[in-house]
C-alpha positions as CSV (number, residue, x, y, z in Angstrom):
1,X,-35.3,1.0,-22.1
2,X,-33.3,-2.6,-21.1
3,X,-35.4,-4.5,-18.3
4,X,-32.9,-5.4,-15.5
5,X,-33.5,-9.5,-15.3
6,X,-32.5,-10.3,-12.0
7,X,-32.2,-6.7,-10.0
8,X,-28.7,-6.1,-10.4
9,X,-27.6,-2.9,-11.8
10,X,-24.0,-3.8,-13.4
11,X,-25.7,-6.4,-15.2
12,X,-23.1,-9.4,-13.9
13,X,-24.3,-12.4,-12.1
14,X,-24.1,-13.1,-8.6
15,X,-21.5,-15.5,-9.4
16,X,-19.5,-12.9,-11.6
17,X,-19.8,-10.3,-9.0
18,X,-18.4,-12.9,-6.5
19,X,-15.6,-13.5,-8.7
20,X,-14.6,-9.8,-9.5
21,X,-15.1,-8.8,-5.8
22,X,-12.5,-11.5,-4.8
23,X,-10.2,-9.9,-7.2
24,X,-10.6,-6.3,-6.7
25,X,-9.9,-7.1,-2.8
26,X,-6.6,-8.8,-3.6
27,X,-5.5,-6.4,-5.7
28,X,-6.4,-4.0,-3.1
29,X,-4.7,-5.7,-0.3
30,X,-1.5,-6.0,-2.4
31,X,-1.8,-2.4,-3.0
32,X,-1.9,-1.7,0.4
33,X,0.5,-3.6,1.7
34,X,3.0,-2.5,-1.2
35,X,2.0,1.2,-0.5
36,X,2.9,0.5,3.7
37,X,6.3,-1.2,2.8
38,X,6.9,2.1,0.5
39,X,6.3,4.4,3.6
40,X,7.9,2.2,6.0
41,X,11.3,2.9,3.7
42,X,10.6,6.1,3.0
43,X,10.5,7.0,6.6
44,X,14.1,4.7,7.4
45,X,15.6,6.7,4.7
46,X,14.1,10.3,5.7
47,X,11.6,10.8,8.6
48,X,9.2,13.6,7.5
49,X,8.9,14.3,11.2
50,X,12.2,15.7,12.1
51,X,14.1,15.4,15.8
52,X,14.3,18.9,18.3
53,X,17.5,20.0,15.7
54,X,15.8,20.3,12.7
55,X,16.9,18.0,9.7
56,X,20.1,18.7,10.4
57,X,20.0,16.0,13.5
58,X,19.5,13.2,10.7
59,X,22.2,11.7,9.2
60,X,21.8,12.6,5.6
61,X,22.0,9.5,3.1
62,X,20.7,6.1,2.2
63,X,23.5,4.3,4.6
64,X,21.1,4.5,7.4
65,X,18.4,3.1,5.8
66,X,20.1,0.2,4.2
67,X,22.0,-0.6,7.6
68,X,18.4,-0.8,9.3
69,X,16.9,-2.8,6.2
70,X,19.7,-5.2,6.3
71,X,19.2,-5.8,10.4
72,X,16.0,-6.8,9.1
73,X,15.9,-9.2,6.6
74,X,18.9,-11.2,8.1
């Protein structure tokens, strides 16, 4: 059986664990953030949580949402 030299149980340094732990987090705040954007559209284009009428109440198509998304970049 391999004897662990300095206690760490991936085998990377402390200075290699640094380094992958700052990348995994930026990866996983781009995700995130790429992942809210997605929802934030999704739910301009078609809100899964419909008004008192039913779906019927929203106005069907991607007009809606491109209208909102234009107000909003400029």
């Amino acid at each position: 059986m391999a004897e662990r030299i300095d206690g760490a149980l991936s085998g990377l340094s402390e200075a290699e664990a640094r380094e992958f732990h700052s990348v995994f987090m930026s990866s996983f705040i781009g995700f995130v953030i790429v992942a809210v954007i997605a929802h934030i559209l999704v739910w301009m284009w078609r809100p899964w949580l419909p008004g008192p009428e039913g779906y019927v109440s929203l106005n069907d198509g991607i007009q809606p949402a491109l209208s909102a998304l234009q107000t909003l970049v400029g």
